[in-house]
Structure formats: structure tokens, C-alpha cells
C-alpha positions in Angstrom: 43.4 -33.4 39.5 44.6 -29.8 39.1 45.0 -30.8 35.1 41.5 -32.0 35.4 40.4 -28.6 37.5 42.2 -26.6 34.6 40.4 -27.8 32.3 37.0 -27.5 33.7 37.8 -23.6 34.3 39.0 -23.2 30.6 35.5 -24.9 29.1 33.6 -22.4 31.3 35.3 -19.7 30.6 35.2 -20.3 26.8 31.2 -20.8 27.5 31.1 -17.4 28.9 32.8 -15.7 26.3 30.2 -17.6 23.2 27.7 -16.6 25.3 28.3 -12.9 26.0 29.1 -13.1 21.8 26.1 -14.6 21.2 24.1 -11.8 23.7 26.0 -9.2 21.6 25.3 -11.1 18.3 21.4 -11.2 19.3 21.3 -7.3 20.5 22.8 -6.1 17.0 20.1 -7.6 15.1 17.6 -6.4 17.7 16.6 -9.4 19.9 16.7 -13.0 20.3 18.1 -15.2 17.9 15.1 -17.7 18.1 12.7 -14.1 17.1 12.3 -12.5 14.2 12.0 -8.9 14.2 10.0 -7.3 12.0 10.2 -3.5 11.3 7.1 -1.6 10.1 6.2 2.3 9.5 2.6 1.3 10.2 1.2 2.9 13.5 -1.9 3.8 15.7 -4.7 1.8 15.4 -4.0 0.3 12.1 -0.4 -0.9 14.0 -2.3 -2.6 16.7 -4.2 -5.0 14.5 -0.7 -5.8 12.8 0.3 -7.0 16.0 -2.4 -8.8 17.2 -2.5 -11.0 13.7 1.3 -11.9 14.7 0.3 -12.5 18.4 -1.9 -15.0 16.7 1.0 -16.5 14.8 3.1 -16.4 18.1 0.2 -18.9 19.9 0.7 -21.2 17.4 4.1 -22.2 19.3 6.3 -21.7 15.8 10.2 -22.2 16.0 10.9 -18.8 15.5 8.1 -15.9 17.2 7.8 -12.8 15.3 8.2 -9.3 17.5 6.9 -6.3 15.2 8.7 -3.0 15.8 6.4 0.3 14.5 7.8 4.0 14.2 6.6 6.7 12.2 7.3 7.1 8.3 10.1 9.5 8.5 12.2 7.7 11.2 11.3 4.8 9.7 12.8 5.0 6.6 16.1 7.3 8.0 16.6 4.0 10.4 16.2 2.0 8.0 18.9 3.5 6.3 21.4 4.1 8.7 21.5 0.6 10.1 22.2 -1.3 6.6 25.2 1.3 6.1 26.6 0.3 9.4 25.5 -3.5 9.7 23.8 -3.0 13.2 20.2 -3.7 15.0 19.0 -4.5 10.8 16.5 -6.3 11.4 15.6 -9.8 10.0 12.4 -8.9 7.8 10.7 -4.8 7.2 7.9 -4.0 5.3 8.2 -1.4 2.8 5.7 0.5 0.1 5.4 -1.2 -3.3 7.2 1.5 -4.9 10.7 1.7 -2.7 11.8 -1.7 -3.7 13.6 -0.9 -6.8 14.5 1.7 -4.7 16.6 -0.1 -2.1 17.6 -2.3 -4.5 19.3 0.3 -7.0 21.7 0.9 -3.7 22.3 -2.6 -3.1 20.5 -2.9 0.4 18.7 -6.1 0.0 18.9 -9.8 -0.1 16.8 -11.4 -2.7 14.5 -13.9 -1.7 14.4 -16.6 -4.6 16.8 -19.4 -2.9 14.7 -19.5 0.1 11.3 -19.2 -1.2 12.1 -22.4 -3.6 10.0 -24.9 -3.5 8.1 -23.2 -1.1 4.1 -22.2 -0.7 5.7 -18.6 -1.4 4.8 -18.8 -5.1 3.6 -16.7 -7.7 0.2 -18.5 -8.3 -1.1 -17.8 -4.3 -0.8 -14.0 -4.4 -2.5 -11.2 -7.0 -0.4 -11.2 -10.2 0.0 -7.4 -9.8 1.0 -7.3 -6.2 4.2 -10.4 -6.8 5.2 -8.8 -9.9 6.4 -5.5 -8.0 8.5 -7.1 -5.8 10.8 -8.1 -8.6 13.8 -6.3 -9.5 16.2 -6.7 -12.3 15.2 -10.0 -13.0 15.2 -11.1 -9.0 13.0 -11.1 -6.2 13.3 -8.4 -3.5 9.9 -8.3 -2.5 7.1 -10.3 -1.3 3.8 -9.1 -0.8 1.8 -8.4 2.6 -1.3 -6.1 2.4 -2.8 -4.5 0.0 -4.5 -0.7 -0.2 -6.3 0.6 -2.9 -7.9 3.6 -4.0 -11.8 2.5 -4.3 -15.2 4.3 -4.2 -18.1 4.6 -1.7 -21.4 5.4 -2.6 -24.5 6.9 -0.4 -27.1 4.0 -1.4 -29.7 6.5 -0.9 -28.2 9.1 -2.9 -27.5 6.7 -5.6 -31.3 5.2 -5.7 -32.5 9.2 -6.1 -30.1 11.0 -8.6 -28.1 7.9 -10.2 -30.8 4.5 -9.8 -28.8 1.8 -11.5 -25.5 3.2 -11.6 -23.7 0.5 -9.0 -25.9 -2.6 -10.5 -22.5 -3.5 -12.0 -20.0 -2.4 -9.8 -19.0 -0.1 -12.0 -19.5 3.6 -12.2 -18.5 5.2 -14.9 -17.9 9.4 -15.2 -20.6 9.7 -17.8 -22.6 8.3 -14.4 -21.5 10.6 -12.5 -22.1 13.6 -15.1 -25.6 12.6 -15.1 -25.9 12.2 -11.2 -23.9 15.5 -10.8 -26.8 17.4 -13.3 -29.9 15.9 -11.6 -28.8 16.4 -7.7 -27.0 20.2 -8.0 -30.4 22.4 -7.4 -30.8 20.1 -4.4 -26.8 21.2 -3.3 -25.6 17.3 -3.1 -21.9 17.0 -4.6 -22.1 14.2 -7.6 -18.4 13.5 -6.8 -16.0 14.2 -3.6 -12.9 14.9 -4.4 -10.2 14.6 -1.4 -6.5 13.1 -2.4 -5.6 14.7 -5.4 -2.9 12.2 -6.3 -5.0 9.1 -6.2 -7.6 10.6 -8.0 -5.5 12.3 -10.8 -3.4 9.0 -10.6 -6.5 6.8 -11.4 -8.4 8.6 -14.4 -4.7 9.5 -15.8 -4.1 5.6 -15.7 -8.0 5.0 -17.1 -7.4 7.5 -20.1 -4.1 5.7 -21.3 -1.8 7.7 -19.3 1.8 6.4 -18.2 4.5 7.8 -15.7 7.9 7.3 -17.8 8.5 7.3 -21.4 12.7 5.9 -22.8 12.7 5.2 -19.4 12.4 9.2 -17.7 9.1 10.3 -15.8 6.3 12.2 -17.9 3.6 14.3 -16.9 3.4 17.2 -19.5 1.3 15.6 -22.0 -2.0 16.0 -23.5 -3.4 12.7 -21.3 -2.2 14.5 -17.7 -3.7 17.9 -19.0 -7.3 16.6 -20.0 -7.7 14.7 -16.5 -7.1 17.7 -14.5 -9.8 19.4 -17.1 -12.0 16.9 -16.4 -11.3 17.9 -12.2 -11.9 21.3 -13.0 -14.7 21.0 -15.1 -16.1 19.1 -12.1 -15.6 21.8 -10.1 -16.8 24.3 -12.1 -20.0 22.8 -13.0 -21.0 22.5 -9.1 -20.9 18.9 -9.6 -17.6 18.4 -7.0 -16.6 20.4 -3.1 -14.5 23.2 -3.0 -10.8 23.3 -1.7 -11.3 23.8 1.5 -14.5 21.3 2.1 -14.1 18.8 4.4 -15.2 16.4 2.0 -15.3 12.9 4.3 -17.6 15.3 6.6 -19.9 16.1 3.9 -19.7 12.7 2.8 -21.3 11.4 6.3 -23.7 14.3 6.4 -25.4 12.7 3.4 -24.2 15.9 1.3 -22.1 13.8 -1.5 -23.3 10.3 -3.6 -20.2 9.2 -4.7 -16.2 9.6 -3.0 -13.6 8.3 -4.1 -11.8 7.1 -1.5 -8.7 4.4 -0.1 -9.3 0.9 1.5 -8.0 2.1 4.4 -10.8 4.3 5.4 -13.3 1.5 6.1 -13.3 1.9 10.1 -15.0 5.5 9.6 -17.5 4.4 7.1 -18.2 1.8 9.6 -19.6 4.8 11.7 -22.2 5.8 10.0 -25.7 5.0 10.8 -27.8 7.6 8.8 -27.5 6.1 5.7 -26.5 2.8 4.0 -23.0 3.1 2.1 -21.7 0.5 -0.5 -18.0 0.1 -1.7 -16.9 -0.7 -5.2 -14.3 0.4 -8.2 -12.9 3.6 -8.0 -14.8 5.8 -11.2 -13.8 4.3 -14.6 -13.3 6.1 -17.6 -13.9 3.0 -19.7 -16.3 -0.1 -18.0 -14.7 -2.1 -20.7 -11.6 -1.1 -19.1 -11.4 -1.4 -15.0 -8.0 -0.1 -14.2 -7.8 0.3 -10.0 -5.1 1.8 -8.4 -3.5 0.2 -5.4 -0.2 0.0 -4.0 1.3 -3.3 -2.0 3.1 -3.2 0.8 6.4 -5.9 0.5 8.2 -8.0 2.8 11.8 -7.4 2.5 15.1 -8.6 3.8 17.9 -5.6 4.1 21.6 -6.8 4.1 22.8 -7.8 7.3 25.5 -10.7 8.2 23.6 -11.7 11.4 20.7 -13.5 9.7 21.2 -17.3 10.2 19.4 -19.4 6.9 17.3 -21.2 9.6 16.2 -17.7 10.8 15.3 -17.2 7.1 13.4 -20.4 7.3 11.8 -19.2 10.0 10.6 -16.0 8.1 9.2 -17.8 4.9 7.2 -20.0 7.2 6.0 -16.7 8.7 4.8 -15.4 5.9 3.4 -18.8 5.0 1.6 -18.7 7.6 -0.2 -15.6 7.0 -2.0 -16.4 3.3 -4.6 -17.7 5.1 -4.7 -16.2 8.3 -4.3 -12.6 8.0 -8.3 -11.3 9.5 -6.8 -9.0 12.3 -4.3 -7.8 9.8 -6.9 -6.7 7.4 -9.7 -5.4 9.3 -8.4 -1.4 9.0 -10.0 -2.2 5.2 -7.1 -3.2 3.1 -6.8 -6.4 1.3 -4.7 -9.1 1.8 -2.3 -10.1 -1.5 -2.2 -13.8 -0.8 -5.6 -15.8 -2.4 -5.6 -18.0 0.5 -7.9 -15.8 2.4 -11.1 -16.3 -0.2 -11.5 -19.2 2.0 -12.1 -17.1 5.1 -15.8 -16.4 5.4 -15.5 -13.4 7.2 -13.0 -11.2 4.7 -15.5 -12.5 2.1 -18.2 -10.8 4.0 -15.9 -7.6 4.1 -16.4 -4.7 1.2 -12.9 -4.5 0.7 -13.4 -8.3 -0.5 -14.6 -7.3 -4.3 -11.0 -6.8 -5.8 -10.3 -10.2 -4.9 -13.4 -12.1 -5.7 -13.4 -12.2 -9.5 -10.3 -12.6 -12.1 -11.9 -9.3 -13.4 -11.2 -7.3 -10.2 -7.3 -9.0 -10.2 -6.7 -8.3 -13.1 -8.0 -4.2 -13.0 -5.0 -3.8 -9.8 -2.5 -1.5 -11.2 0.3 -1.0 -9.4 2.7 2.2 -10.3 6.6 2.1 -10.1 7.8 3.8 -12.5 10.6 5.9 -12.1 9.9 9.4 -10.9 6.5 8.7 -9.9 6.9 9.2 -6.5 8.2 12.7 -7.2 5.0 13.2 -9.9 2.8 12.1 -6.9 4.2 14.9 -4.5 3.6 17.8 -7.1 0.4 16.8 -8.3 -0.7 17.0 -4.4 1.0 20.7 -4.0 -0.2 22.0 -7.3 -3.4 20.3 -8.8 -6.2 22.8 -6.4 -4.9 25.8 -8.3 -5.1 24.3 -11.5 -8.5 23.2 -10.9 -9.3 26.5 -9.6 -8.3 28.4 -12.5 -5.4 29.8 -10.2 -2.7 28.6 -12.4 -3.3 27.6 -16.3 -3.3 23.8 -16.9 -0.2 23.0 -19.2 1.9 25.9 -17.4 1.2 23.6 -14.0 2.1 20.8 -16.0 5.2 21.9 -17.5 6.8 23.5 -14.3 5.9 20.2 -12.3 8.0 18.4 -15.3 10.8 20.6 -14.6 10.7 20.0 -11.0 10.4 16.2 -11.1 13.8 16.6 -13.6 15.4 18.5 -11.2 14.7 16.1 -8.4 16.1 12.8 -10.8 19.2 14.3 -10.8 19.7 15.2 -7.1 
């Protein structure tokens, strides 16, 4: 009997100890091991409808519940860091920008996907060609896509009918469109174009006029291709036909001042304020109409290295995300697009503006993507320096070449 006793007090013991490993075991990886934590630099209002899309999932009663976990860019992406170096609280999925997957990758703090996803709906053929491609990285997949944002165009429908009547039959406005518009409403003081981000928009008519961001493999951006957009920005300007630095162009833009601003997916909840006038959304300007090219950027599901995350768990995730090609509304309602086709069969993101760059194999196909190299560092001094070489402060190929030099500097920090 005290043999038998023994014994009983040894099994509960050991119990006690797997369990307090297993409570350790769950608190490294940030939570239970039957939830999946996602991580995600997305906050505010834009957060909230995030979670509520995976509150939805949660009701569903799935194996594994998802628990989302939002902090700002800059922690986000130092956290990120600093728990893959050490192996604690990773956690089992994060969402990252487009762009930062070959990234992570270069340093060898991801898990590919391609052994889970097999045989799986997680397939090339359900998402926009552009937005899987970017998630690959030498030759495996890192990435898979979530939401989409895009740099796209509103238009004043009013204005439009006035000083540009037939411009947005097509969907596509062109800048001899705009030239025309920009001529014909300037003596009445309405801005033909509004120019806020200079990045996107130098990023968009540099891509339209053949322009690339590397060339044998190192960034570019002192060329003849990267000069003449930021001529035709300054031109703009001078001609009267674009705001001043300075303007608050989104302000003018409501106060009926502007017909058409170019603008990102993302900023569909103000234009859903306005009630003087009716607004449209379609292709950012084109250079060529035989030629849509429409920046965007994709945000990717990714899985960073940790030794905690069971294969069931990763079953769990891939159902997850499953789950979401066809159920993403909430998700999407802040104006981007979803990356997964499945949604066309929702009535009500049909019925959304946003819903044109995934209607037609045209629109698809026109979703450029950039990550190239270097780019991210082209982005940041196009943003500091392209006012004052539209102003005239600082001459066009001199702003050019010093950004070349900087962006050289930065690739070999």
C-alpha cells in the first residue's frame, strides 16, 4: 500500500512539473498553446476592424482561436527583432510589408511556408499574381498574402463633368487628361491635380514611364526616367495646375477646390465624409492607357523562427488564413483590398470602390508591386527631397545624384 501510495505521489508530481513546462512553454510563445497569436503593426481604427474580422473567425468554434497583438511601426519591427534573436514570446504568425520579406529572410529569420501550404487551398491561383509572387524568396515561400493597399485616384464628379467631361468614362485618366483639365479650370483657381505623398506619386509615373529601382542588381534613381517625372511634378506646379507645399491638399480636395487626387486605398473612410459633392475612385493617373501600371504594396503573413510552434499549430494557421479568402469584409472596410479572389463572391466588397483592381484580369494584371533592393531607402529620399526640386529650390539631376549617393551609402551600412 505505501508502494502503491508512492507511486501515486510520483505520477502527480511528474504531472505538476509538465504542466508548469507546458505554462512556461505557452507564456514564451505568448499565450495558449491551443491560440495562435498573431502580431501586427496595424493600429487605431484600421486595428479594430482587424480584430473584429478574427473575432468572426473565433465564433466559428475553430481548433485553434486566433488573438491579434497591434503596436506601433517602430516597436513593432525592434520586437520583432529581438524576440527571434533570443527564441522568446515569437509569435506563431506576424504580418509584415510586402517589401521586408526578402528582408527577414536575407538574415535567416523565417520559416518558409511550402510543406504546410501543400495541397492546401493556399495556392497561387486564389490570390492576385502580383501579391503571391512577393512573398517568394530565393526560390521559396516566406510570405503569404493578407491585404492589399494601393495608391489609386479620386475624382470630384462634378469637377470632372465641368473641366474634364469624359475623362473617367474608361477608368482611366491619363496626364494629357489632366493637362487639359488643369488649362480649362485654373482662371477659376481649382487645382487639375493634388499632389500629397511624394513617394507614391513619383513611384507611380516613374514605374508608368519605364522606370525601374535596381539595375546589375544595385538601386538607381539618377537617370534620365527619375529626372523627367519630377519635371513633369514641377511643371505641374509651375503651370498652376497642382497645390503648393504647404496646402493641405485632402482639405482642398473636400472643399471642392481639386478634380483629381491621387491618393492610397486606405483613405476611403474620409471620402466617405463627404456630402457636398459625389467622388468616384479609379486608377491612379497613367502615363500610357495602353499601359495601366498601379502601385500597391501587400501586406504578408509570415512565420519567424521559433522552436515552440507545434506542426498542428501550423495547421491551425493555414486553416486561418483559409478561412479568410472569403471572409475578410471587416478586414477590408478601412479601403484596402483583399489579395485572395475568393471575396469577388462577396456582394458587398463588390459594391465597394476599392473593388475595381480586382474585378477585371486588366486591373490584376496593372498591380505592381516594388522590392527591389534599395528601394525602401529611394522611397525615404524622394519624400525629404522631391518639394525642393519641384520648387526650383534645388536643380533636378543635382537632387537626383546626391539621393544616389545617399541610398549607396545606406547599402553599405
Amino acid at each position: 500500500m505505501k508502494k502503491w501510495n508512492l507511486l501515486v505521489v510520483l505520477a502527480l508530481m511528474a504531472a505538476l512539473v509538465l504542466s508548469a513546462c507546458e505554462k512556461e512553454s505557452e507564456s514564451a510563445s505568448g499565450g495558449n498553446n491551443k491560440e495562435i497569436l498573431l502580431w501586427s503593426g496595424t493600429t487605431g481604427p484600421d486595428g479594430d476592424l482587424i480584430k473584429k474580422n478574427i473575432d468572426e473567425y473565433n465564433a466559428t468554434n475553430p481548433e485553434y482561436k486566433v488573438k491579434i497583438v497591434a503596436m506601433e511601426g517602430s516597436v513593432y519591427s525592434n520586437k520583432l527583432a529581438t524576440v527571434t534573436r533570443s527564441g522568446k514570446g515569437v509569435p506563431d504568425i506576424a504580418l509584415i510589408a510586402s517589401e521586408s520579406v526578402s528582408t527577414y529572410q536575407a538574415q535567416d529569420m523565417l520559416e518558409p511556408w511550402d510543406k504546410y501550404i501543400d495541397g492546401t487551398e493556399v495556392k497561387a491561383e486564389n490570390y492576385i499574381e502580383e501579391a503571391w509572387n512577393v512573398g517568394e524568396a530565393d526560390g521559396e515561400r516566406y510570405g503569404l498574402p493578407a491585404t492589399m493597399g494601393s495608391w489609386v485616384m479620386y475624382y470630384n464628379k462634378d469637377l470632372v463633368n465641368k473641366y474634364a467631361p469624359g475623362a473617367v468614362d474608361d477608368g482611366i485618366v491619363t496626364y494629357e487628361e489632366i493637362d487639359k483639365a488643369g488649362a480649362a479650370a485654373k482662371a477659376d483657381g481649382i487645382y487639375a491635380y493634388g499632389f500629397s505623398w511624394p513617394m507614391q506619386n513619383f513611384n507611380n509615373l516613374y514605374l508608368q514611364m519605364g522606370g525601374q529601382f535596381s539595375s546589375n542588381s544595385k538601386p538607381t534613381i539618377d537617370n534620365d526616367t527619375a529626372a523627367a517625372t519630377i519635371q513633369k511634378f514641377k511643371d505641374y506646379r509651375d503651370q498652376g495646375f497642382m497645390n503648393k507645399n504647404g496646402e493641405d491638399v485632402n482639405k482642398l480636395f473636400n472643399n471642392g477646390k481639386v478634380i483629381f487626387l491621387p491618393e492610397g486605398t486606405w483613405m476611403l473612410s474620409q471620402m466617405s465624409k463627404i456630402t457636398d459633392f459625389d467622388w468616384g475612385e479609379t486608377f491612379t493617373p497613367q502615363w500610357d492607357a495602353n499601359n495601366i501600371i498601379q502601385g500597391s504594396g501587400a501586406d504578408q503573413f509570415t512565420m519567424f523562427k521559433s522552436k515552440e510552434r507545434s506542426g498542428e499549430k501550423i495547421k491551425g494557421i493555414v486553416d486561418f488564413i483559409t478561412w479568410l479568402q472569403g471572409n475578410q469584409l471587416e478586414w477590408i472596410k478601412s479601403g484596402a483590398n483583399p489579395t485572395a479572389l475568393g471575396m469577388l463572391d462577396d456582394e458587398e466588397y463588390v459594391d465597394m470602390p476599392q473593388s475595381f483592381l480586382l474585378k477585371t484580369e486588366e486591373a490584376r494584371s496593372a498591380v505592381k508591386i516594388i522590392t527591389d533592393p534599395g528601394s525602401s531607402y529611394i522611397f525615404t529620399e524622394i519624400d525629404n527631397s522631391a518639394w525642393d526640386m519641384i520648387q526650383g529650390k534645388t536643380d533636378i539631376k543635382d537632387g537626383l545624384k546626391k539621393i544616389q549617393q545617399t541610398v549607396n551609402d545606406k547599402m553599405k551600412q
